[in-house]
NUKOLVEX-298312 format. One record per atom (N, C-alpha, C, CB): x, y, z. Coordinates in steps of 0.02 Angstrom, whole numbers, padded with zeros to 5 digits, always signed. Glycine has a CB too. Layout:
<atoms>
XYZ...
</atoms>
This chain:
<atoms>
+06874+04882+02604+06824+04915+02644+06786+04865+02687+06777+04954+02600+06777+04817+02653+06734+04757+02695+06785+04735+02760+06717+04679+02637+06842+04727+02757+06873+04709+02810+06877+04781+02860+06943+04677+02787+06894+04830+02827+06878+04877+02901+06807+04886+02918+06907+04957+02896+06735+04864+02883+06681+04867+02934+06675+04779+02978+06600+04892+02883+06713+04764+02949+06709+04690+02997+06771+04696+03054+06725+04606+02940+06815+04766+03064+06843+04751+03110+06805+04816+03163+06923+04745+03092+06783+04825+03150+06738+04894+03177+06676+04863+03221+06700+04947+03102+06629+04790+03173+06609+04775+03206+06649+04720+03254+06564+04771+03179+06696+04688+03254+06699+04659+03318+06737+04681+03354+06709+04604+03321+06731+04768+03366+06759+04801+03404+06715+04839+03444+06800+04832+03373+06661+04848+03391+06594+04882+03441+06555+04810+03465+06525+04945+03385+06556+04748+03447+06550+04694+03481+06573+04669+03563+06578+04662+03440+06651+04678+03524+06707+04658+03583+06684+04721+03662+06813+04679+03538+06684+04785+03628+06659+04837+03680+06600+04845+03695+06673+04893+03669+06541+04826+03682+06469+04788+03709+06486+04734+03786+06437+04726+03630+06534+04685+03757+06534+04632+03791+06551+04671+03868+06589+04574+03758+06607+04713+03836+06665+04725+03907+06601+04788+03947+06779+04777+03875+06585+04819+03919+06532+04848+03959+06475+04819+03988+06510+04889+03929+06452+04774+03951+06392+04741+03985+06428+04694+04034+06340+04700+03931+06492+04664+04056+06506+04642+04089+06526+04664+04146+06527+04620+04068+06538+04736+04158+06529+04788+04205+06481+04798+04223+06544+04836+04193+06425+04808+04178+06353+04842+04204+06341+04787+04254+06281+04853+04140+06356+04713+04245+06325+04673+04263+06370+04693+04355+06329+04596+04210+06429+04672+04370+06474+04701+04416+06451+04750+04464+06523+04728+04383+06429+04808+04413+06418+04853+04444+06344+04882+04469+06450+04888+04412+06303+04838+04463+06234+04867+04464+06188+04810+04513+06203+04876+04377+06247+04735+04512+06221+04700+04563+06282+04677+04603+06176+04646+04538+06301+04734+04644+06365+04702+04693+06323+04645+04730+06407+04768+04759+06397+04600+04791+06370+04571+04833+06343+04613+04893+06411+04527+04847+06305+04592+04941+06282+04659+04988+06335+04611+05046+06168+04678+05012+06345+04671+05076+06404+04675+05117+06349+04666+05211+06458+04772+05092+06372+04624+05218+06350+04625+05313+06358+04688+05351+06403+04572+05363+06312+04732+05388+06325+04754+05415+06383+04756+05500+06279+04759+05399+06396+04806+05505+06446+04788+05571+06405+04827+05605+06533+04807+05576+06401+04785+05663+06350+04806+05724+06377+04859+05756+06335+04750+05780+06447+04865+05755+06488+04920+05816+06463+04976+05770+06595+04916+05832+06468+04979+05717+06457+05051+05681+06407+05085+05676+06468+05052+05624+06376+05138+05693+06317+05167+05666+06313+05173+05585+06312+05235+05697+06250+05153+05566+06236+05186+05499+06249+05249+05472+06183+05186+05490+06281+05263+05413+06278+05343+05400+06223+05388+05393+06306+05356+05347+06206+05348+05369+06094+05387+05355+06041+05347+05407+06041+05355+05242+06010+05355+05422+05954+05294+05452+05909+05289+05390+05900+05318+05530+05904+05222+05408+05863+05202+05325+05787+05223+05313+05857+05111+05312+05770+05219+05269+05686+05227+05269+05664+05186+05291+05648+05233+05214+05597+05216+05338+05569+05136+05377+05507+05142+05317+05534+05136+05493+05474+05071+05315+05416+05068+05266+05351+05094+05319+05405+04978+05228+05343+05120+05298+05268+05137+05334+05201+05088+05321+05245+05213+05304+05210+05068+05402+05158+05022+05432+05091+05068+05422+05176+05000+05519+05034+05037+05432+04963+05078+05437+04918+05026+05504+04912+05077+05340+04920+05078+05553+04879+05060+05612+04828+05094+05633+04912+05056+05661+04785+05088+05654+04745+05126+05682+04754+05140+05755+04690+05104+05669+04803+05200+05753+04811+05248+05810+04765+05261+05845+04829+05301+05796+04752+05330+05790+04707+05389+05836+04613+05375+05818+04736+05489+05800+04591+05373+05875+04529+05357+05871+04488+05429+05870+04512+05307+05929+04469+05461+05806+04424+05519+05808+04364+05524+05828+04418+05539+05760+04334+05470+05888+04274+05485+05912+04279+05475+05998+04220+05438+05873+04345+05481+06008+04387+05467+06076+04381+05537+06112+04476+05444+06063+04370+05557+06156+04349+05601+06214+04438+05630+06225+04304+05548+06292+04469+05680+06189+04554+05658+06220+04555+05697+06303+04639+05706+06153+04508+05742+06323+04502+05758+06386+04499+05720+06430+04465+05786+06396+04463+05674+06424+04423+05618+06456+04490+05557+06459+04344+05593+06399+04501+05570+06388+04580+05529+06399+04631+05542+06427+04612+05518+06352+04638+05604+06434+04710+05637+06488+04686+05628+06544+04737+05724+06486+04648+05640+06564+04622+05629+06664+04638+05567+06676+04527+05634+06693+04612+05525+06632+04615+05441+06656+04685+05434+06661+04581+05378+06599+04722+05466+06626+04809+05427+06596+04842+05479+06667+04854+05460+06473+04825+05527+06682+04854+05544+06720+04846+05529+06785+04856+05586+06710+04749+05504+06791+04767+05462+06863+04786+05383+06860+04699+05464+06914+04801+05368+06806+04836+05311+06821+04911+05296+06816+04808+05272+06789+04939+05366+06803+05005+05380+06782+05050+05403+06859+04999+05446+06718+04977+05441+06897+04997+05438+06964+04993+05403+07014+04984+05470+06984+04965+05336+06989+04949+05294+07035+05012+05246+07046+04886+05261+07016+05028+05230+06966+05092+05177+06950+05143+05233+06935+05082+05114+06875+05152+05265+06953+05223+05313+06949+05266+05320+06883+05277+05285+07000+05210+05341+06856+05240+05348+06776+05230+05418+06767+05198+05300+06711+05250+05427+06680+05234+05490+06641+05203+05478+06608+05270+05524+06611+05151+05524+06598+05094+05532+06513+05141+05554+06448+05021+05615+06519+05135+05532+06422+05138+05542+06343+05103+05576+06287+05134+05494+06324+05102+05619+06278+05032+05640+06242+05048+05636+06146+05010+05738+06273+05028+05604+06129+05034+05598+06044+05006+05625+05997+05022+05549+06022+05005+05674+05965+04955+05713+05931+04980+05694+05861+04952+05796+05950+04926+05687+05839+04911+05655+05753+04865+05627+05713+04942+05613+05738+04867+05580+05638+04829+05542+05634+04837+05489+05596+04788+05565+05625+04791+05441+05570+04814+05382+05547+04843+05387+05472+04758+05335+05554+04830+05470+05459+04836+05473+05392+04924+05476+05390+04790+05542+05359+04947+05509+05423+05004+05513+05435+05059+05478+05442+05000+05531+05464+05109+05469+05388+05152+05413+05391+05208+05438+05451+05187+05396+05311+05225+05477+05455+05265+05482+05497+05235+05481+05586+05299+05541+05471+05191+05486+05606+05159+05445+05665+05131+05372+05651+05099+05485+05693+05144+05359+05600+05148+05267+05573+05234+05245+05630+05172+05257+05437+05281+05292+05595+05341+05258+05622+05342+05277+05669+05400+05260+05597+05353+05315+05689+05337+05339+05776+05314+05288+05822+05276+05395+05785+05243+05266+05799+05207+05225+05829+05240+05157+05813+05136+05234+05811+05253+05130+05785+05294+05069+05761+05369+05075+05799+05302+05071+05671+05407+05128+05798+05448+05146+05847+05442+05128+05927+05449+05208+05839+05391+05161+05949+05377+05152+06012+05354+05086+06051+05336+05194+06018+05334+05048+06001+05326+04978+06005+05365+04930+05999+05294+04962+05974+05405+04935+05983+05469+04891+05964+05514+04885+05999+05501+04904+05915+05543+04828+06022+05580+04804+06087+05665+04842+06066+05579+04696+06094+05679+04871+06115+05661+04886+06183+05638+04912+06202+05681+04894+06213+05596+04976+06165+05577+05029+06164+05482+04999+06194+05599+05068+06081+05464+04974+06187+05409+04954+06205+05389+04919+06275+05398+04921+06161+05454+04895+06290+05473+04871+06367+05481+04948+06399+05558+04817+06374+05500+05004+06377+05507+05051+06427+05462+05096+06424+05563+05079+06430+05431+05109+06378+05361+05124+06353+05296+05109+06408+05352+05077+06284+05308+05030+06431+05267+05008+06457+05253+05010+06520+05269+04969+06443+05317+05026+06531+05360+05043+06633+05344+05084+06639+05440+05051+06664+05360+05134+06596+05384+05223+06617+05350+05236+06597+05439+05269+06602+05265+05263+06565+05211+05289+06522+05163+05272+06510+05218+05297+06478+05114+05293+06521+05052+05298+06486+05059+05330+06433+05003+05326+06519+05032+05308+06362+05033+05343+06303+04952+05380+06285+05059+05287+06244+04947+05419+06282+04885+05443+06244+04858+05477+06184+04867+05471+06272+04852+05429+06131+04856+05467+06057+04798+05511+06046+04857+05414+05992+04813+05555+06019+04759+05637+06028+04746+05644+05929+04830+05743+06078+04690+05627+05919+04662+05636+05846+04679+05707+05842+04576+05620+05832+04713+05726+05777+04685+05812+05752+04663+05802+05699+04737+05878+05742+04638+05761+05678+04613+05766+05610+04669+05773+05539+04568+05831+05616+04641+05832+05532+04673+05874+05460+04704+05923+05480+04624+05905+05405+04751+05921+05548+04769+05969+05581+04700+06023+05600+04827+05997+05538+04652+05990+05612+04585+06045+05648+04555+06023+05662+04543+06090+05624+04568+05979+05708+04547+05932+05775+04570+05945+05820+04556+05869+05779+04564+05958+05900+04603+05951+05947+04656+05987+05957+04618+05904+05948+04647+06056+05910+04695+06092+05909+04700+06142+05983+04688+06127+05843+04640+06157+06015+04634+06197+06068+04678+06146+06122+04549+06216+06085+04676+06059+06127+04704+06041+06169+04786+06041+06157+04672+05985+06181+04808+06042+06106+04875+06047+06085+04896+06098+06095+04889+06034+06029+04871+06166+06102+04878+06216+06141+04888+06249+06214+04849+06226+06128+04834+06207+06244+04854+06187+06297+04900+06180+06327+04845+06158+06301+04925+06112+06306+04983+06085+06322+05067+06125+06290+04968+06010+06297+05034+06160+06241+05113+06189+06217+05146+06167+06169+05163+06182+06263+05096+06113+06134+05132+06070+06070+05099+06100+05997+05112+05976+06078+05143+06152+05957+05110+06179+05896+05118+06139+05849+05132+06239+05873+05067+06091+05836+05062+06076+05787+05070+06070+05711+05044+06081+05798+05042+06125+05702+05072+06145+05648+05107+06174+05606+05060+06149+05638+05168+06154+05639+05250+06138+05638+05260+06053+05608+05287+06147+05733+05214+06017+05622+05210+05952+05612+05197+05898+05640+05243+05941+05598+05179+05849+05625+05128+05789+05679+05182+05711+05660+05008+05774+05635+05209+05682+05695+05173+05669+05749+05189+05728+05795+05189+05601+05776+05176+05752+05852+05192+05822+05901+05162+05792+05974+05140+05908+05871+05233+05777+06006+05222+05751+06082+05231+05811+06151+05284+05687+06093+05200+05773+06180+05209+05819+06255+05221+05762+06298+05134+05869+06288+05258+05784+06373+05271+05715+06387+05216+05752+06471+05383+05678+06387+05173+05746+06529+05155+05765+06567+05198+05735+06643+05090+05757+06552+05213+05735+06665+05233+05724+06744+05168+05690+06787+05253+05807+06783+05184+05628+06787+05123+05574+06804+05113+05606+06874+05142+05478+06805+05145+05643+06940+05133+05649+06997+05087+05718+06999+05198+05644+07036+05121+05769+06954+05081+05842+06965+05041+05853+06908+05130+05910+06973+05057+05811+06843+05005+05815+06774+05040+05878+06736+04908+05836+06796+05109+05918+06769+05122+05978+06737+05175+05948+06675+05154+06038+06794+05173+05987+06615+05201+05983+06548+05290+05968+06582+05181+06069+06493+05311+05913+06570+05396+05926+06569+05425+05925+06504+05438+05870+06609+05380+05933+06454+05422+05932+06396+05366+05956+06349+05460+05858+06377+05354+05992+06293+05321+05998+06235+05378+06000+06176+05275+06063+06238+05347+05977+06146+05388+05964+06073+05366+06058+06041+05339+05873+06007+05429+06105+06012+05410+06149+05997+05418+06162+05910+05436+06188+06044+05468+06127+05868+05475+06138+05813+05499+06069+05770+05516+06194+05815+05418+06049+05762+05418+05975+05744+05472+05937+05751+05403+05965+05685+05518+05919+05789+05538+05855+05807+05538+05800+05781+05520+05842+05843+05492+05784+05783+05456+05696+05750+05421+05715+05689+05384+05647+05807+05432+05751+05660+05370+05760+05585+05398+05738+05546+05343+05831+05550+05499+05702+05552+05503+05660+05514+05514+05593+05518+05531+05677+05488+05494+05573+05533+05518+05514+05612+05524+05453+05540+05421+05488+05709+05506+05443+05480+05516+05390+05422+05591+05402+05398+05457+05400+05354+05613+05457+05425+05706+05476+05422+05719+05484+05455+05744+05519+05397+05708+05451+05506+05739+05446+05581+05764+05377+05602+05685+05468+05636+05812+05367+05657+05813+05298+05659+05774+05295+05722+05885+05262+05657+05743+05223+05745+05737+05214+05811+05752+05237+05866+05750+05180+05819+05851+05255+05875+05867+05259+05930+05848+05341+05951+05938+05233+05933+05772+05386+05905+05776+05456+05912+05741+05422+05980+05739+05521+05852+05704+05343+05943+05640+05363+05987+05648+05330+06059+05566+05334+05952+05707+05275+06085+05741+05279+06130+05781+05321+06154+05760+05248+06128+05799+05372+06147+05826+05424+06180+05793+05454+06232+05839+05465+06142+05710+05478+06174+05670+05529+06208+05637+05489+06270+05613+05564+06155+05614+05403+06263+05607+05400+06306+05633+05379+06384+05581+05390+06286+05689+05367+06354+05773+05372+06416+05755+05428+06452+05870+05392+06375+05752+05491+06418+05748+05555+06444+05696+05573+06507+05733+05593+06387+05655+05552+06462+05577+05573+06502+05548+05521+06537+05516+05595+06452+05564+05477+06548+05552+05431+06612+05574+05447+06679+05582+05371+06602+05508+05418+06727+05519+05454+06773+05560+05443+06809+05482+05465+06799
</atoms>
C-alpha cells in the first residue's frame, strides 16, 4: 500500500509540475508587435485623462457669437461641445481632438466651443437650439458653418457618448468631414 500512495504522489507531483508549467506559458505569453497595415479588431480602452473642459461659469451664448465671428473671419467651422468634466467619455473626445493630427486640423478648420450642462440641466435650452439631444448622451456635438452660423451637422443619437470605445480615427473622420 505504501508504494501505491508514493506512486500517486509523484504523479499528482509530476502533474502539478506539468500544469504549473503551462499556467506559466499560458498566462504570460510574449506580446506580439503590432502591424501597422492592420487595423485593430476592437479599439482599445483609452484611460481617461481629467481636464478641465467645460467652464460652468462661462457665458456659452456669449461664447458662440465670439466663435462664430471669428470662425467667419478665418474661414472656419464652430464646433459646439456639449458636456462636462465629470464625464469620461468627453475626457477622450477631448484628448482625441488634441492629438496630432487631429489637433493640427482642429486648429485650421475650427473653432471649438465647450458648452457646460452640468448634470445634464445646464444649457439644455442651448442644446436645443442647436438640435443636439442630449440626453441621448454627452459628449453631444454640433458642428455650425463659420460663414452663415447655420447648424451643418447635429449629433442626433449619441454618437460620441462612447468615445472611451472608440478609436481616434472616429474623431478624425468627423473632422475630415466637417471642415470647411
Amino acid at each position: 500500500m505504501n508504494s501505491m500512495k508514493k506512486f500517486r504522489g509523484v504523479v499528482l507531483a509530476s502533474s502539478l509540475l506539468v500544469l504549473a508549467a503551462g499556467c506559466k506559458k499560458e498566462t504570460a505569453p510574449a506580446p506580439e508587435a503590432p502591424v501597422a497595415s492592420q487595423p485593430a479588431a476592437k479599439p482599445p480602452v483609452v484611460p481617461i485623462p481629467s481636464n478641465h473642459i467645460y467652464d460652468e461659469n462661462a457665458d456659452p451664448k456669449a461664447d458662440i457669437a465670439a466663435a462664430q465671428k471669428k470662425a467667419k473671419a478665418e474661414h472656419k467651422n464652430v464646433i459646439l461641445d456639449f458636456g462636462g468634466d465629470w464625464c469620461g467619455d468627453c475626457q477622450v473626445l477631448y484628448y482625441y481632438l488634441h492629438k496630432s493630427p487631429n489637433a493640427e486640423v482642429l486648429k485650421k478648420n475650427f473653432v471649438l466651443v465647450p458648452v457646460w450642462i452640468g448634470r445634464m440641466d445646464h444649457n439644455v435650452d442651448i442644446a436645443a437650439k442647436y438640435g443636439v439631444p442630449i440626453k441621448k448622451g454627452v459628449p453631444a456635438l454640433a458642428v455650425l458653418d463659420g460663414q452663415s452660423g447655420n447648424v451643418i451637422y447635429s449629433q442626433a443619437q449619441g454618437e460620441f457618448a462612447d468615445m472611451r470605445h472608440m478609436d481616434e480615427k472616429y474623431a478624425t473622420d468627423f473632422l475630415d468631414r466637417w471642415k470647411p
